[in-house]
N, C-alpha and C positions, 0 to 999 in steps of 0.2 A: 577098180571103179573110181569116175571121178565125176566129180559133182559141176553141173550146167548152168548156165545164167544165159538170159537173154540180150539184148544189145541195151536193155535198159537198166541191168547189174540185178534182175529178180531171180532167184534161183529157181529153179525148175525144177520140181522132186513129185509133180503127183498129175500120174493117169488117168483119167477117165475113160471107160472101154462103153461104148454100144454093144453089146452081145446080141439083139436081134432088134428091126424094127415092128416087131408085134405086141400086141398089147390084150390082154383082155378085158381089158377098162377103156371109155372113151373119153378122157376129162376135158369139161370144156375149153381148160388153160392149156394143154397139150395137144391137142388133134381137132380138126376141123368139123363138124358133124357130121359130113358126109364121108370120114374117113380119109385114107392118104392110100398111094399107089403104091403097095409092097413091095421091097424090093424083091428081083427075082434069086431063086434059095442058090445059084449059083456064084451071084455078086457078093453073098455074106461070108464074111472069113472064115474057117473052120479055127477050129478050139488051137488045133495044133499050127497055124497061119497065126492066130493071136498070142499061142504062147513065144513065137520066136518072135514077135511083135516088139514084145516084154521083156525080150532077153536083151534085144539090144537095146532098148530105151532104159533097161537098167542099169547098163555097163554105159549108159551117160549120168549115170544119180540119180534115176528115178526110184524110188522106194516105197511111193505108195500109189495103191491101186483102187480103184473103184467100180465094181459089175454094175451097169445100169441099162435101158432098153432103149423105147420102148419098155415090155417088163421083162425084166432079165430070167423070170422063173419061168415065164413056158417056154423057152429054148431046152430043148429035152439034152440032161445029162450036163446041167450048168456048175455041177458041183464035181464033177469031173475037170473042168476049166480051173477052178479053183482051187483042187487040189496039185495042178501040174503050175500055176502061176506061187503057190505055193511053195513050189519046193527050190524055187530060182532063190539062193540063198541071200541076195541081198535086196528084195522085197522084204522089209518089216511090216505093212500093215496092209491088208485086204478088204475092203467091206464092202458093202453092197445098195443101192437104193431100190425099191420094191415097192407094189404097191401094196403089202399084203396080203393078197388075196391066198396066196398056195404058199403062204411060208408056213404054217402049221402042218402040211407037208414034207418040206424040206428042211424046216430050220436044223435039226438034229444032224443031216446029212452033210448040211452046210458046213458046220462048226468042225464037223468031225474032219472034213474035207480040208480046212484051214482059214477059212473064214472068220473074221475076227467080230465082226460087228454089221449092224444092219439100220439106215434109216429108214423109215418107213410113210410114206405119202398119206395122208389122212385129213380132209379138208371139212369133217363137219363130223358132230356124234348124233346126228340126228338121221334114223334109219331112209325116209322118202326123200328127204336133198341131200342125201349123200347116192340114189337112185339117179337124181337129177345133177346131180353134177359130175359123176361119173356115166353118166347116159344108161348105167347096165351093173352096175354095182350091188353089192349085198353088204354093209355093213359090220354084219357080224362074222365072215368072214375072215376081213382085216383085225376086228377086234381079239379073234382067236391066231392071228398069225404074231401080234402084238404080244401074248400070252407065251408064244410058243417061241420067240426070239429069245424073250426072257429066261424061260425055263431052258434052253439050249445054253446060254449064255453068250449070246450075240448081243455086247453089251459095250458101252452104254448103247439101247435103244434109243433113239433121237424120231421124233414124230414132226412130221414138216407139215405144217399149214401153209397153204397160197392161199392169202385175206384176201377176199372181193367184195366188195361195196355192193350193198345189196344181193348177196349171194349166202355170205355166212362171214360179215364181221361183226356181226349180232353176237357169234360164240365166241369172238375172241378170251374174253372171260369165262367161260367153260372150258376152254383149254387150258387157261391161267391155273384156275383151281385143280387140276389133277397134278401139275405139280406138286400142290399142295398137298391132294389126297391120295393120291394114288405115285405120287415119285416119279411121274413121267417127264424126259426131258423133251422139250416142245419148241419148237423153231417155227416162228411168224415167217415167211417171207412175202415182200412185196409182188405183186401181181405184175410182170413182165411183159412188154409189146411186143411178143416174138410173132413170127409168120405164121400166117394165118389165124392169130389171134387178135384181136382190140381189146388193148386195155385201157383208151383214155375216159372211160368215164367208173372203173372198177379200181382202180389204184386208191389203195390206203398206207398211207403213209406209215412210217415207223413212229412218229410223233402221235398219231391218230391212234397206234395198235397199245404203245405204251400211256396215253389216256385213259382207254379201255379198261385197264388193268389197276391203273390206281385207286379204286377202290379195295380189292385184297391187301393193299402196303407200299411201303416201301422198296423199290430195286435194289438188290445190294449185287457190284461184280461178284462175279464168279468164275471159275475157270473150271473148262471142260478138261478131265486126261487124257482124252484121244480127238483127233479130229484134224484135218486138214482144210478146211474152210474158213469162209470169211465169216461167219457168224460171231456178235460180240453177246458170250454170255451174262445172266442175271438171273438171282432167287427169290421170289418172295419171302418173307419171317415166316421160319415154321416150316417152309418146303424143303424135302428132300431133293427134289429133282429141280432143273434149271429149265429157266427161259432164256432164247436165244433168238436175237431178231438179224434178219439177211437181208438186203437195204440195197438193191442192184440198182431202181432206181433215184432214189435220194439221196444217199450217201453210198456213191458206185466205190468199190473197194478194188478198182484194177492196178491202183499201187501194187499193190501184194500180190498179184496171182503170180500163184506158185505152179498152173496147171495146163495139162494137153486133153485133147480129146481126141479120140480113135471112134470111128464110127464104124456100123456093122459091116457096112461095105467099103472099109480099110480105107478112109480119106483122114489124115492128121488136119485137126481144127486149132486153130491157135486159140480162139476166144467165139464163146459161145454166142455171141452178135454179130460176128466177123460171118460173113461170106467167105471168106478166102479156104480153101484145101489143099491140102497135098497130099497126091496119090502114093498111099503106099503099099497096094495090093499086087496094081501092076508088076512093079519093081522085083518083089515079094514071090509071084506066080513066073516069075522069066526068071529068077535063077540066082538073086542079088544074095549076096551074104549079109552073116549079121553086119557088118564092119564097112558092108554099102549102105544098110538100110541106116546103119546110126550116122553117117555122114549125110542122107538125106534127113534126119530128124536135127542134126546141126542146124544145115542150111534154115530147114522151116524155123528152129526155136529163133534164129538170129531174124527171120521177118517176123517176130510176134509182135502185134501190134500195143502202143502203149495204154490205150482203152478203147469203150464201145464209148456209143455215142448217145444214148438214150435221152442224155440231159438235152441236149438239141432235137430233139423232137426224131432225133431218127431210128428204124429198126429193121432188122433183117426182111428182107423178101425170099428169100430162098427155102430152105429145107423145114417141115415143120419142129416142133420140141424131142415130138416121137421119134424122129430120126438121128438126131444129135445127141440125146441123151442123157440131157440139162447138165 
């Protein structure tokens, strides 16, 4: 194995997989209200199309992987996928983003399966706008799925907030304090322009989110042990667990991507703003070996683009969040 950089010297070591574009949440920052046009169940790659996906993207230095959807847990038998990406012996780290709804379910099966860790979507603790911003949600649901990563040891648990202005950055500060009280580690991110969504009057800044918070204390760094993302963490005094804020639009971190995305219906994505694809289902379905498909993941990693473009007012028209897989 040897390790990959793009043509602008970023090394390129961490996967993002789509495993299905279905969902059983409708959140208003990922999916349209009226919903999105499923893909049909023939177009989505099977476990075993993804695991050779994986084999040649890791025999170019890819090492870390990540299961996400739409929601990666109603794809029946997702812990099977994870236990065969698992055993490719030069993947070190697996984890997953969820919405929790059925990881109290599966967290056990997951972990046992090879799963290392889990973050988990959660945009408010308040049981009727967390109805309303996931259109169909139950709350305590996730808050038992939170419970049940824990006690599996799908660890550190990391809880992603998307802050909306007028929607729930009211709780920014109730997030704050469970680090506090409860050792939760908590990830603000800003509210993204993606397709089919408008965020120009919902964007709260990281300068806004860390306002919010200065009443509990002082920020002091901190550093996460695991983790593949741009997120810069921070403690409150007194917290066991970290805050960590993701900053796409104000302080865009595409210096550093280190990352590809695979989408359910096997299109390689360079950057999550980017329109651009590359088919690698076809190739994949007619017969290509590992040693064609990692020359076609060459070519693509060599056009990744240097960033998106957010800061210019611009944003994808294409595919919505539920398809891509954030």
């Amino acid at each position: 194995m040897t390790g990959i950089s793009d043509s602008f010297q970023r090394p390129i070591n961490y996967l993002r997989i789509s495993v299905t574009d279905r969902c059983n949440l409708r959140c208003v920052y990922c999916m349209p209200e009226e919903g999105i046009s499923l893909m049909p169940h023939f177009d989505i790659l099977s476990y075993e199309e993804i695991y050779t996906l994986v084999k040649a993207a890791a025999e170019l230095g890819i090492n870390k992987v990540r299961l996400t959807g739409g929601e990666p847990l109603v794809r029946a038998g997702v812990a099977d996928l994870v236990k065969m990406i698992a055993d490719i012996d030069t993947i070190k780290d697996i984890a997953m983003t969820t919405n929790g709804v059925l990881l109290a379910k599966y967290a056990a099966d997951l972990k046992e399966a090879g799963l290392n860790r889990v973050n988990i979507s959660l945009d408010t603790l308040k049981p009727e706008r967390f109805q309303k911003i996931t259109r169909c949600g139950k709350l305590g649901e996730t808050l038992k799925g939170i419970e049940a990563a824990n006690e599996a040891g799908l660890t550190p648990v990391k809880i992603n907030m998307v802050v909306m202005k007028g929607a729930n950055d009211d709780e920014v500060i109730d997030f704050a304090r469970k680090t506090q009280k409860d050792g939760w580690n908590v990830r603000f991110i800003e509210h993204m322009p993606v397709s089919g969504v408008d965020a120009s009057t919902t964007l709260v800044s990281v300068n806004e989110i860390k306002k919010s918070i200065e009443p509990l204390g002082k920020l002091e760094p901190a550093q996460m042990e695991t983790g593949n993302g741009p997120a810069k963490y921070f403690k409150l005094p007194g917290a066991n667990g970290t805050i960590g804020f993701i900053t796409p639009v104000t302080e865009h971190f595409c210096y550093q991507c280190n990352r590809l995305r695979l989408t359910a219906d096997g299109k390689l994505r360079l950057c999550l703003l980017n329109e651009e694809e590359i088919d690698l289902r076809e190739p994949l379905r007619s017969g290509a070996s590992v040693a064609e498909l990692k020359k076609l993941m060459e070519a693509a990693i060599a056009k990744k683009p240097k960033s998106h473009h957010l800061a210019e007012g611009k944003k994808g028209n294409g595919r919505p969040m539920s398809q891509v897989g954030g």
